[in-house]
Structure formats: C-alpha cells, structure tokens
C-alpha positions in Angstrom: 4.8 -73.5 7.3 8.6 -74.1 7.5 10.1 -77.0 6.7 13.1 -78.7 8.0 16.0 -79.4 6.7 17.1 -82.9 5.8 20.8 -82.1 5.9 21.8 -83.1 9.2 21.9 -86.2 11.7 19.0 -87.0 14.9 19.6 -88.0 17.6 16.4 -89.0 19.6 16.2 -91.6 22.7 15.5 -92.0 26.1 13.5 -94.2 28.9 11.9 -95.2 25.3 11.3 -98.6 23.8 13.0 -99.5 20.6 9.8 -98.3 18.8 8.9 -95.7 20.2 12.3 -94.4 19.6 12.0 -95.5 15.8 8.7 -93.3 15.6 10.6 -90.4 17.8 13.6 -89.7 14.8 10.7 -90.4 11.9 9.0 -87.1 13.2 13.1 -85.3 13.2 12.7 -85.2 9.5 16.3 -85.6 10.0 18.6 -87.7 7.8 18.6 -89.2 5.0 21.4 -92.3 5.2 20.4 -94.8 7.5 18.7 -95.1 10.8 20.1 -97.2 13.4 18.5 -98.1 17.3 19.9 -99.9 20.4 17.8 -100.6 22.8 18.3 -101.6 26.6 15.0 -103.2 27.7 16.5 -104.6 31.1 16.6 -100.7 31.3 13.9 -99.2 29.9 16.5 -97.6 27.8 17.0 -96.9 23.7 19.4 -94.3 21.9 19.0 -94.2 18.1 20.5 -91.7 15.2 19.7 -90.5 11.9 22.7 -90.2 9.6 22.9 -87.8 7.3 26.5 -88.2 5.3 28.7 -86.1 3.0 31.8 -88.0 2.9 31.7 -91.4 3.7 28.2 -92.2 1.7 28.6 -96.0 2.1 30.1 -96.3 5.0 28.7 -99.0 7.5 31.4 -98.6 10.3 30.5 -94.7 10.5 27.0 -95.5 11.3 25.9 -94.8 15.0 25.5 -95.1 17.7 28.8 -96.4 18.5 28.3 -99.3 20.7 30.9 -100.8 22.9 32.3 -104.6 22.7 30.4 -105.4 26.0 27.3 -103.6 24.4 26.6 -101.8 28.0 28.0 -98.8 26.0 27.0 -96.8 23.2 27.7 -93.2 22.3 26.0 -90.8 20.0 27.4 -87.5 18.3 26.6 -84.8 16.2 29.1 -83.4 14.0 32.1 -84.9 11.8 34.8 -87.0 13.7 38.2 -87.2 12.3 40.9 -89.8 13.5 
C-alpha cells in the first residue's frame, strides 16, 4: 500500500459541521503544523486546513484559513504566499 505524504497542507470542508470537518483532514494524512476550523453553523457551513510549514515554523498569523474582520469571510490556499 502507498502511503501519503506528510509534506503538504489539507484543505477539507464543506456543508460539514465543525467535527465532521475535524475527522475529514485527520483521514488527509496531510500536515504536520497545526490544524485550524471555522465553522458557519447558521450555514451548515465549515472550512478547515492542515499546515504543513517550511519557513515560518512558528508562525501563528500564517495559520489558515484566513478569516475576515466581520468573520463572514475566510479564505483557504494551497501554496506559499509572499507579500
């Protein structure tokens, strides 16, 4: 059997609950930094994210998803972003 590979970020949400989401990125065997999950229950709603990190190892501000001021927003990617 294959295994897979640890070294990169999940991404996993959806009309989910915040557990269900939760048990969705434990089976991504993604990650290895941090695991983070907002949820929208008004909504039915959650978006959560597996970080994996190379450069910024201790980073709290880089951890996702990215959620907006008003909290109505959050954003999830998958790569490096550079400012």
């Amino acid at each position: 059997m294959k295994r897979r590979s640890k070294d990169m970020c999940g991404i996993f949400g959806g009309l989910l609950n915040k557990t269900e989401t939760q048990n969705g990125l434990s089976r991504l065997h993604r990650g290895n930094d941090g695991m983070n999950v907002i949820e929208w229950p008004e909504y039915g709603v959650s978006l959560g994210f597996m970080r994996h990190s190379i450069i910024a190892t201790n980073d709290e501000k880089s951890m996702q998803p990215i959620i907006s001021n008003t909290a109505k927003t959050a954003l999830v990617i998958n790569g490096e972003n550079l400012n």
